[in-house]
C-alpha positions as CSV (number, residue, x, y, z in Angstrom):
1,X,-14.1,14.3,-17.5
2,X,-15.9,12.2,-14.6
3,X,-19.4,11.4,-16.7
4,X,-20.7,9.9,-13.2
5,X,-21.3,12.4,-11.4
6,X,-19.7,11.5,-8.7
7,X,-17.0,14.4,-7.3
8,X,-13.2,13.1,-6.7
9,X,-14.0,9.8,-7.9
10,X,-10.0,9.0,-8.2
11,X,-9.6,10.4,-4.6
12,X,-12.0,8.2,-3.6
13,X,-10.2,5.1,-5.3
14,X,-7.0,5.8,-4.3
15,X,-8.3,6.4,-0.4
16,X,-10.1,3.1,-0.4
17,X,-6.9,1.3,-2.1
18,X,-4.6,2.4,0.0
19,X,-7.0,1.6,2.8
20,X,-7.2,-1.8,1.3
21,X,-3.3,-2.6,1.1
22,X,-2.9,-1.3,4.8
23,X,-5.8,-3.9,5.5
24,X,-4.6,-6.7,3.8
25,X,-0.6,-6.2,4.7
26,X,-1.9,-6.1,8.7
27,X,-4.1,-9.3,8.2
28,X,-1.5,-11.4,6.2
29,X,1.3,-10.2,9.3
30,X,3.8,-9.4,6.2
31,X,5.2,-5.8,8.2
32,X,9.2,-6.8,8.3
33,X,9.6,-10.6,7.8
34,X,10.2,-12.4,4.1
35,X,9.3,-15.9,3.2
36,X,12.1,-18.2,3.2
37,X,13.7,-19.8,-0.2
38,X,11.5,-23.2,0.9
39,X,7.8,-21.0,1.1
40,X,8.3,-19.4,-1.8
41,X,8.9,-22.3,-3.9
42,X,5.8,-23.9,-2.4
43,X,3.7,-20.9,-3.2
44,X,4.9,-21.2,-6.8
45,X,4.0,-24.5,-7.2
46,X,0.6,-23.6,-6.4
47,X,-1.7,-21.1,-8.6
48,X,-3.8,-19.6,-5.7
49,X,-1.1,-19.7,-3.2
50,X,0.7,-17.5,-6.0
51,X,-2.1,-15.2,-6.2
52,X,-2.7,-14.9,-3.1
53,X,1.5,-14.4,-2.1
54,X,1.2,-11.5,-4.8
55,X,-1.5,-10.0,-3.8
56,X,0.6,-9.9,-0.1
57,X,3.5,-8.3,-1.8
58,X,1.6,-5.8,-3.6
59,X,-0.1,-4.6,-0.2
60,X,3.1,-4.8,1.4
61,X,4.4,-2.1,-1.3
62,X,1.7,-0.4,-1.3
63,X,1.8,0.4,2.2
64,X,5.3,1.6,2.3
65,X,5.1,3.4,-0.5
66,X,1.4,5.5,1.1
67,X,3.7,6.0,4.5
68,X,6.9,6.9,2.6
69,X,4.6,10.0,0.9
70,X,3.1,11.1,4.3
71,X,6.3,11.4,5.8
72,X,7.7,13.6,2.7
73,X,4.4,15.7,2.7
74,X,4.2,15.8,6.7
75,X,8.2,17.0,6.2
76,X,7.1,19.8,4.2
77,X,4.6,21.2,5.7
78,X,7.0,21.3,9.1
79,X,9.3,23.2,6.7
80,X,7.2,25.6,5.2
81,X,5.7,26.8,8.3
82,X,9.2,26.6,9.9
83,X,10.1,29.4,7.1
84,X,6.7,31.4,7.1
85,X,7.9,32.2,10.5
């Protein structure tokens, strides 16, 4: 039970995350390309570089994962009013 009184408070998380990872993966330009073997090593050497190149990969995820959903749920609502017709 929400004790905050505040109404669709995990809605509201999960709309500003997702919000956040689209955000963050369009600042950082991460959309298609990878780091090479030679970045990546670099990053690792380097404890904020590493936070930082996680944070990237997480909001890279993220985002696919959010866009994967609304294309299954935008799929299925073509479908069901395809066969309520």
């Amino acid at each position: 039970m929400n004790n905050l009184l505040i109404t669709n408070l995990s809605t509201i998380f999960g709309v500003l995350g997702t919000l956040f990872s689209i955000i963050m993966m369009i600042m950082s330009k991460k959309f298609i390309q990878d780091d090479t073997h030679e970045e990546a090593e670099l990053k690792a050497l380097n404890l904020k570089e590493t936070i930082i190149h996680n944070a990237q990969e997480t909001a890279f995820v993220a985002t696919w994962v959010f866009l994967a959903y609304l294309a299954y749920e935008l799929f299925i609502i073509a479908l069901v009013r395809e066969t309520m017709q």
